[in-house]
LUMKE-330215 format. One record per residue (C-alpha): residue number from 1; z, x, y; residue in one letter. Coordinates in steps of 0.25 Angstrom, whole numbers. Layout:
<atoms>
 lumlo    c3    c1    c2 sepa
   NUM     Z     X     Y    a
...
</atoms>
This chain:
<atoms>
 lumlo    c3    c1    c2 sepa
     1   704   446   558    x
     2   708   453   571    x
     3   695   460   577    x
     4   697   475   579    x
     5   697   480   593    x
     6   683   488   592    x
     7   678   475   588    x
     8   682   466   600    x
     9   673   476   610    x
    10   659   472   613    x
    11   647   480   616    x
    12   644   469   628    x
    13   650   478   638    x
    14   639   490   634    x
    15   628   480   638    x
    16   620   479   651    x
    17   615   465   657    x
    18   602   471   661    x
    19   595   467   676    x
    20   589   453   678    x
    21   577   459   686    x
    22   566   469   681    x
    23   565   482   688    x
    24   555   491   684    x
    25   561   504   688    x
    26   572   503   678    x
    27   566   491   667    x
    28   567   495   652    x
    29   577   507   657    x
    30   567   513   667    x
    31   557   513   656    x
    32   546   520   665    x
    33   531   516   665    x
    34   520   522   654    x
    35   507   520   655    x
    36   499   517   642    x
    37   484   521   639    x
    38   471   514   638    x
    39   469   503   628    x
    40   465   512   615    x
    41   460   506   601    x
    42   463   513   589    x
    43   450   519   581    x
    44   450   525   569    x
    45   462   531   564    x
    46   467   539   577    x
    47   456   537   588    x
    48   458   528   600    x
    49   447   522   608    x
    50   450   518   622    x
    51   447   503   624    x
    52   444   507   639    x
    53   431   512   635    x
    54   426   499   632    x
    55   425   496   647    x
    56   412   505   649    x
    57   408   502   633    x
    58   409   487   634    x
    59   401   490   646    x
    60   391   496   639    x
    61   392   485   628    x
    62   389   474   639    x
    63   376   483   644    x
    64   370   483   631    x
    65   374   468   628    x
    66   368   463   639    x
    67   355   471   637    x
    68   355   467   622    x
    69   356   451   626    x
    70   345   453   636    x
    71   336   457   627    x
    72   340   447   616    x
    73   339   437   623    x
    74   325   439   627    x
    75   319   439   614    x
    76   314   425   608    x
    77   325   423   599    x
    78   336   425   608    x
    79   330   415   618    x
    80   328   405   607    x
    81   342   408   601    x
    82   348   404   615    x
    83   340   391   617    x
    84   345   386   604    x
    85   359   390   608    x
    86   360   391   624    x
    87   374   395   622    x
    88   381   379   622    x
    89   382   370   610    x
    90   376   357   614    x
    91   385   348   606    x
    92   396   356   612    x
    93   392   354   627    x
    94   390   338   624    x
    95   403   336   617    x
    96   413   344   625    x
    97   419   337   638    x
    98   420   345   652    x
    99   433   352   655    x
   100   444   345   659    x
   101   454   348   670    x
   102   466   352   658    x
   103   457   363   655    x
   104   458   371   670    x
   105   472   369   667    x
   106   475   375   655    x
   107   464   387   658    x
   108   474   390   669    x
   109   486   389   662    x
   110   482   397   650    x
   111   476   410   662    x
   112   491   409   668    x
   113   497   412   656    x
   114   487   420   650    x
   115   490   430   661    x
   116   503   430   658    x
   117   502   431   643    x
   118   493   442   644    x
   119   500   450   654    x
   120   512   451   646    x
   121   506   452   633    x
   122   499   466   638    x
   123   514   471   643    x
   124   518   468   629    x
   125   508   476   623    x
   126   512   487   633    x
   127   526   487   626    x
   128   519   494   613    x
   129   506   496   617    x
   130   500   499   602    x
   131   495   487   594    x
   132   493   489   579    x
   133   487   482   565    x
   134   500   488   557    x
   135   512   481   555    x
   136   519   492   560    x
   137   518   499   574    x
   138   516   513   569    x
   139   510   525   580    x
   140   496   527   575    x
   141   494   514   571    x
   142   491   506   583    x
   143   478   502   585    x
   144   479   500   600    x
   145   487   506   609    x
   146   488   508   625    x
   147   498   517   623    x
   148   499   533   621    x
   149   501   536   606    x
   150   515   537   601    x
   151   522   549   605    x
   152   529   556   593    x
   153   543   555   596    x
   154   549   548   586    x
   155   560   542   597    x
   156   546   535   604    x
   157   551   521   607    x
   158   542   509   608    x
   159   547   507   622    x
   160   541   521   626    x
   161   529   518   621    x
   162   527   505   630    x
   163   518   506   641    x
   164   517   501   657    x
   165   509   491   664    x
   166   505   488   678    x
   167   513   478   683    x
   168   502   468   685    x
   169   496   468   670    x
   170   508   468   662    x
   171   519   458   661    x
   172   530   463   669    x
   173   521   474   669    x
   174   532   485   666    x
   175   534   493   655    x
   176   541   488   642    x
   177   543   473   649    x
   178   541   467   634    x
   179   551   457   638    x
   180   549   451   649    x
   181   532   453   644    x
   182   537   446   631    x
   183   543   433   640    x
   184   529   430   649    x
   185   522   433   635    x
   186   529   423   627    x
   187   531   413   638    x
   188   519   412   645    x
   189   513   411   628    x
   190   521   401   627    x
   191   517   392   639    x
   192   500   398   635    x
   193   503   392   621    x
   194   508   380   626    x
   195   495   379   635    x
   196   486   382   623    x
   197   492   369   615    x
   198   489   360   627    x
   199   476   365   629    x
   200   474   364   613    x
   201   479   350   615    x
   202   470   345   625    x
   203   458   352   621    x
   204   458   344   608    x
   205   463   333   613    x
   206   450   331   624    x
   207   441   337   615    x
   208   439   349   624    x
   209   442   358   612    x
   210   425   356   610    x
   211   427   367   622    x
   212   432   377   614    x
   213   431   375   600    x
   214   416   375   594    x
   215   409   364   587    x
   216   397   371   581    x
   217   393   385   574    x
   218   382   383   586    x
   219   392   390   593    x
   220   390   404   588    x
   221   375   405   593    x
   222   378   397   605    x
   223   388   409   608    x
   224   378   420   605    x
   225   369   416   613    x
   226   379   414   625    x
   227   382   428   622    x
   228   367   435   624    x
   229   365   424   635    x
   230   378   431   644    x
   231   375   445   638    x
   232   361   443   642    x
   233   366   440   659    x
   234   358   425   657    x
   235   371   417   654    x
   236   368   402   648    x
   237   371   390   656    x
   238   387   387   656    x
   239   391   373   652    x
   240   406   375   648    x
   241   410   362   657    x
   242   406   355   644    x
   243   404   367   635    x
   244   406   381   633    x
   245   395   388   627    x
   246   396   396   613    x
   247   403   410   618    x
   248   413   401   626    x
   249   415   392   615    x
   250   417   403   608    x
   251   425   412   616    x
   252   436   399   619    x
   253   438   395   605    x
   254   440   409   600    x
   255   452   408   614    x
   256   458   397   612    x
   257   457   396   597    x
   258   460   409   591    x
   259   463   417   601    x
   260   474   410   605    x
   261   480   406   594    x
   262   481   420   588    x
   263   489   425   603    x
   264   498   416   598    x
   265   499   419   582    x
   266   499   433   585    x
   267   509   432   594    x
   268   518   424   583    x
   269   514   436   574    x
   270   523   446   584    x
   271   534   438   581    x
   272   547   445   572    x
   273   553   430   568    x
   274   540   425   563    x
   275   535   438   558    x
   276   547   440   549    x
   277   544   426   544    x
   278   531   422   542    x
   279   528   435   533    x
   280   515   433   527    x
   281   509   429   540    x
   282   517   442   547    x
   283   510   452   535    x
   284   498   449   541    x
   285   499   447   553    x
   286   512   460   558    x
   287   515   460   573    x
   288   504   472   575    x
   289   494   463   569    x
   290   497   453   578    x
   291   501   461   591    x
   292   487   467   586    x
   293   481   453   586    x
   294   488   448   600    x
   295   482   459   606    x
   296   468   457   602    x
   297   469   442   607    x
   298   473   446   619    x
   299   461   453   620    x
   300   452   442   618    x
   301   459   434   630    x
   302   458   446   637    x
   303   442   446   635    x
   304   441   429   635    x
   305   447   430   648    x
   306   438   442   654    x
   307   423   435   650    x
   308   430   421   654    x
   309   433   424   667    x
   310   421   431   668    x
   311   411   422   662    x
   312   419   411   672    x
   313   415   419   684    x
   314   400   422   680    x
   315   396   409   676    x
   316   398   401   687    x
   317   414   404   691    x
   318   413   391   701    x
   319   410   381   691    x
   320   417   387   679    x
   321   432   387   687    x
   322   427   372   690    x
   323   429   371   675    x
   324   439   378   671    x
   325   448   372   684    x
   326   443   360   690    x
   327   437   353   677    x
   328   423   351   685    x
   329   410   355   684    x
   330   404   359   697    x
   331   400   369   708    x
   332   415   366   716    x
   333   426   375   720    x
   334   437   367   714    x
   335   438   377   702    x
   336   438   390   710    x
   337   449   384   719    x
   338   458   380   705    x
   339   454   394   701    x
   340   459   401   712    x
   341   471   394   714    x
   342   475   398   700    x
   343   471   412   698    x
   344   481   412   712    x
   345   492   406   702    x
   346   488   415   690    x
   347   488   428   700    x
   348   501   425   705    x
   349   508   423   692    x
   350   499   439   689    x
   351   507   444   701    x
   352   520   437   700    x
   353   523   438   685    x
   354   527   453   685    x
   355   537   452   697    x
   356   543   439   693    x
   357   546   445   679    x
   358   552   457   685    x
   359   561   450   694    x
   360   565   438   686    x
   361   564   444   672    x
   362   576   434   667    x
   363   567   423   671    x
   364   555   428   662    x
   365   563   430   652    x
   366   571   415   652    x
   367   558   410   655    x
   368   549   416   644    x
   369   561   413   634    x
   370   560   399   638    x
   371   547   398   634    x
   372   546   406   621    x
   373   562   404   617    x
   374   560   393   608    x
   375   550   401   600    x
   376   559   412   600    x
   377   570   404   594    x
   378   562   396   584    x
   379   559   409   578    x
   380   570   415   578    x
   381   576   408   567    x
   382   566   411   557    x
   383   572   420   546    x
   384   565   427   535    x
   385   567   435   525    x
   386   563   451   520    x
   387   554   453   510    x
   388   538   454   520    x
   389   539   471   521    x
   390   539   482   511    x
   391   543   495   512    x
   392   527   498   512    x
   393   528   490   525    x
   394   538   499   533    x
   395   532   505   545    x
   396   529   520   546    x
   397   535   519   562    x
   398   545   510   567    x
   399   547   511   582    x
   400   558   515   590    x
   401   562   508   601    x
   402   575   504   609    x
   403   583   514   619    x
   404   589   524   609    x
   405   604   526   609    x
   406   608   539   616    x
   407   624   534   618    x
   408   635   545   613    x
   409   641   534   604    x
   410   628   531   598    x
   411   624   549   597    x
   412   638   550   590    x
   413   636   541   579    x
   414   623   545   576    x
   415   627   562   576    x
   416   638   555   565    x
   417   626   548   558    x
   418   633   535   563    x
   419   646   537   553    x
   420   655   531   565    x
   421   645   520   568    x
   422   653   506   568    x
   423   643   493   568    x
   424   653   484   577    x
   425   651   468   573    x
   426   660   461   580    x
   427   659   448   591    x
   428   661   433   585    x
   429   664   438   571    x
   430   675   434   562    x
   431   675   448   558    x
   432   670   461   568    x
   433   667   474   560    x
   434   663   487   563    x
   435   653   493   551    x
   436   652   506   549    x
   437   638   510   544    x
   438   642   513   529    x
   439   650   499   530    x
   440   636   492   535    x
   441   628   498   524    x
   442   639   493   512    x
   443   635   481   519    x
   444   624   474   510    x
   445   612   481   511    x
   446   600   472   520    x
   447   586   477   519    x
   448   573   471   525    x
   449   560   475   528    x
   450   554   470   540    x
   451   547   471   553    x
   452   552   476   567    x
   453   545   466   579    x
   454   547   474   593    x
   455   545   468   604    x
   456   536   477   609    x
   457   528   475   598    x
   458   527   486   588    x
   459   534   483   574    x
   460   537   490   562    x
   461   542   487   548    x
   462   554   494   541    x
   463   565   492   531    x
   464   578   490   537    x
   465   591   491   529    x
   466   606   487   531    x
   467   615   475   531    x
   468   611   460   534    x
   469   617   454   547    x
   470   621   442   538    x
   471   630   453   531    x
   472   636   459   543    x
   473   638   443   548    x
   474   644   440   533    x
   475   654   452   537    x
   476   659   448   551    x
   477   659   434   551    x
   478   653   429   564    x
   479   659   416   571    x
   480   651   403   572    x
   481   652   404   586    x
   482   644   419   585    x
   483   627   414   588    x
   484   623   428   593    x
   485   624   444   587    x
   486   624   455   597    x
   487   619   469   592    x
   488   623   482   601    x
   489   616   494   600    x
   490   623   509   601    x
   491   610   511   611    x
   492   608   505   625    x
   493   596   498   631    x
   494   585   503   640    x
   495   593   499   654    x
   496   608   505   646    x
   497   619   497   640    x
   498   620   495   624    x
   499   607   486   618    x
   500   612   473   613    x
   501   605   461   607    x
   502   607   447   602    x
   503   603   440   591    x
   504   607   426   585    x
   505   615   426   574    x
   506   608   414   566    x
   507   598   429   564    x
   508   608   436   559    x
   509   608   431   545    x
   510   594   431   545    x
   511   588   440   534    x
   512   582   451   541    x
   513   593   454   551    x
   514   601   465   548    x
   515   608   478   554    x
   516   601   490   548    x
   517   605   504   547    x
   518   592   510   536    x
   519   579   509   541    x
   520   567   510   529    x
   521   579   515   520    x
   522   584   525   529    x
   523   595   525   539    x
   524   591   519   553    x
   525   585   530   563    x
   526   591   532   576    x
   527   577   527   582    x
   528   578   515   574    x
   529   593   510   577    x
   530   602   518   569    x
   531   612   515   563    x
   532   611   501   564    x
   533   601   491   568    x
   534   597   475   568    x
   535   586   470   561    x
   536   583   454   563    x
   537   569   453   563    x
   538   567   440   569    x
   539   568   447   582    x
   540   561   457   591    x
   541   563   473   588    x
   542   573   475   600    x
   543   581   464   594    x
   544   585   473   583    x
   545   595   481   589    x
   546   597   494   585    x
   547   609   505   584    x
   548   619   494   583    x
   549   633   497   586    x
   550   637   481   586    x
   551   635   468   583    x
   552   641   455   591    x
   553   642   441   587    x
   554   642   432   599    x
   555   640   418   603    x
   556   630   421   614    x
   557   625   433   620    x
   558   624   428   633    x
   559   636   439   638    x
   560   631   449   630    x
   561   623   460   639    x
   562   615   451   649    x
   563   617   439   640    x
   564   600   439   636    x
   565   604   443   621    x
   566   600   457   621    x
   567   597   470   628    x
   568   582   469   631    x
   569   584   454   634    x
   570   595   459   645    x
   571   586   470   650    x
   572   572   470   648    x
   573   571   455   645    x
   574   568   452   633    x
   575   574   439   622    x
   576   583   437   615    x
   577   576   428   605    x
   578   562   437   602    x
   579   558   433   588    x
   580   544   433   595    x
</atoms>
């Protein structure tokens, strides 16, 4: 067959390259900064309680609990309660060997990367900064928020409603820097993960887990009476060279244990691929739930690391860095001198890390898909089928997102209620077509309900209907030499030049990729992509590209745009691979 000469051209020359550098002033298409609010919890139905009042009330708090342990502890029975318990199991203390050097180490390696983690994980919360219990992401609905309420306009995106931080907190510290946020929050995971199972390892394996892990139901009275013996300003004698006493015990086993474990399960729980596949375990635990979840265990690190660091300096900070760095139990400077030398490495990689990412953002990004790149590609070959959703599941908002089209061509065809739209399919096919929509929809009819996974984080389910990519591969034929399908969009990205992305064709004949053209049983919205738009939800919301005006068989995209596999890869920096 002899292709047709509108089907020889390419989109390629309508795409842009993007810039290998970050300049603030023009990122994201001069996205400009916006300030959010203070932190507000949900009360009630409609009220909001401003978390900063609980400075001068946990103040208060503290007042009255420390006058309250002061007068327990000088009755009779609170003194005899603390001679039977002085705060330390004694079969703990004479079972437990003193710390070993491995330990300093690992305590370093886990505060590097913590900062790092932490850093970039608020900056993602700052790309939609709303958490919620529902499924879906609907206004009203959050339960925290450090953002204004949802204006009414119905063309509000959820790149609006992102907020800015200063330069120093967040990670790169600019507004809607998801991306290059997403790479040091996965990569530096990675490296703290792999961390953890060395530090599991030894810690079983030299039978320091005695350390962290209790041994008795003494524990809990131990630990109360630590508690009234610190809120009471007469602290018990520290022995954790050998022993930690209950509330430590306590405190360390719930951190290393639980807390961290559930960092890294909720974070699995954010995931499209896995999502889609392990259903029973996705009913229960939804994106929000887990975003909601991820949240909360950041918060307890938060608080560990705020009463640690203080409890190390008021007990006797000379001798406590001489265990925590030196492996030593003495009265010598040899701690505080690790100690300073490493907060000097852990402050300089604070200062450099938001420079370095603006001016070598391809390095984060090759780096930070280096270490998570084989996750990404392990699950993205998970398939699953439809069936998880009802109707009774469809969301009553679904986001808008994206940079809406606004081109002549694209006004035309929507004033003609797209009679003239042609779907162009063409590149390493044995057979290009252009579908026009009533042709697409004689096609056999794909329907699926299923959840939308954004990468900034909000979702939302809806019931999408149209034609199967294995159909529209069943009608052009593509070459064994095609590996990758290129979607064009009628609308541009944020920095001009048409949005494009990539996606392996191995997904194609997956069972919940598809174009669709009817949204919950109506024709697509102009917000939400019409007339066309991909669904292949084993990847990311910004992967599904909307308003298509063409789809390309290739066998690699690596002279497609600026050879990154997609718009937001080319320009802002994201993956092509982002099934997590």
């Amino acid at each position: 067959m002899v292709e047709p000469v509108q089907n020889r051209e390419s989109f390629r020359s309508q795409l842009t390259s993007g810039e290998d550098l970050v300049d603030p002033a023009t990122w994201a298409g001069s996205v400009q900064p916006a300030s959010g609010v203070a932190p507000r919890v949900r009360i009630g139905t409609n009220r909001w309680f401003n978390l900063l009042w609980l400075l001068p009330i946990g103040f208060v708090v503290l007042i009255v609990a420390v006058a309250a342990a002061k007068g327990l502890r000088s009755t009779d029975f609170m003194q005899q309660f603390i001679e039977e318990h002085p705060g330390t199991s004694e079969a703990a203390a004479g079972e437990t060997a003193a710390l070993p050097a491995w330990v300093g180490a690992q305590h370093f390696l886990n505060l590097l990367l913590m900062i790092f983690i932490i850093r970039s994980g608020v900056q993602i919360l700052t790309d939609h900064p709303r958490l919620y219990w529902t499924r879906h992401s609907t206004p009203g609905r959050d339960w925290f928020r450090i953002q204004k309420p949802v204006p009414t306009d119905p063309l509000w995106t959820a790149k609006e409603d992102s907020i800015s931080l200063p330069g120093n907190v967040g990670l790169p510290g600019i507004r809607h820097s998801i991306g290059l946020a997403r790479w040091w929050h996965l990569g530096t995971n990675m490296l703290w993960l792999l961390n953890g199972v060395v530090f599991y390892v030894l810690l079983f394996a030299t039978g320091q887990w005695r350390h962290v892990i209790p041994t008795s139901w003494d524990v809990f009275p131990n630990a109360f009476s630590v508690l009234i013996q610190y809120l009471s300003l007469d602290w018990p004698l520290e022995g954790h060279w050998v022993a930690y006493n209950g509330l430590q015990l306590l405190a360390y086993f719930l951190t290393v244990f639980v807390a961290a474990p559930a960092a890294m399960i909720t974070g699995l729980g954010m995931s499209p691929a896995l999502s889609t596949r392990f259903r029973r375990i996705s009913r229960v635990l939804s994106i929000q739930t887990a975003r909601s979840l991820h949240f909360l265990v950041l918060i307890w690190f938060l608080v560990f690391i705020v009463v640690h660091v203080t409890m190390v300096v008021t007990t006797g900070v000379v001798r406590n860095l001489n265990h925590m760095y030196a492996a030593r139990d003495d009265q010598s400077w040899i701690g505080l001198g690790i100690f300073a030398v490493s907060m000097i490495v852990v402050i300089a990689g604070w200062v450099a890390a938001t420079p370095i990412t603006l001016r070598h953002p391809r390095l984060v990004q090759r780096v930070g898909f280096a270490l998570i790149g084989p996750v990404q590609r392990l699950f993205e070959h998970v398939d699953a089928k439809p069936g998880e959703y009802t109707e009774a599941d469809l969301s009553p908002y679904f986001w808008h997102n994206g940079r809406y089209p606004d081109s002549d061509e694209y006004q035309a065809l929507r004033e003609n209620d797209f009679t003239d739209y042609r779907l162009r399919v063409n590149g390493l096919v044995d057979n290009p077509r252009d579908f026009d929509l009533a042709q697409l929809r004689d096609l056999p009819h794909h329907e699926q309900i299923t959840q939308h996974f954004c990468i900034q984080g909000w979702s939302g389910v809806a019931k999408w209907g149209g034609v199967s990519m294995q159909t529209i591969m069943d009608q052009v034929h593509p070459r064994p030499e095609a590996k990758w399908v290129v979607f064009y969009s009628l609308g541009d990205g944020s920095d001009g030049g048409v949005y494009y992305d990539a996606h392996p064709i191995d997904q194609m004949s997956y069972h919940l990729s598809m174009l669709a053209y009817d949204m919950n049983g109506a024709p697509l919205t102009f917000g939400h992509g019409a007339p066309i738009r991909l669904r292949n939800e084993t990847q990311l919301g910004f992967k599904q590209v909307k308003w298509i005006k063409g789809v390309e068989f290739v066998a690699s995209f690596d002279d497609v745009g600026g050879g990154f596999g997609g718009y937001n890869q080319d320009h802002e920096f994201f993956g092509y691979r982002q099934t997590l």
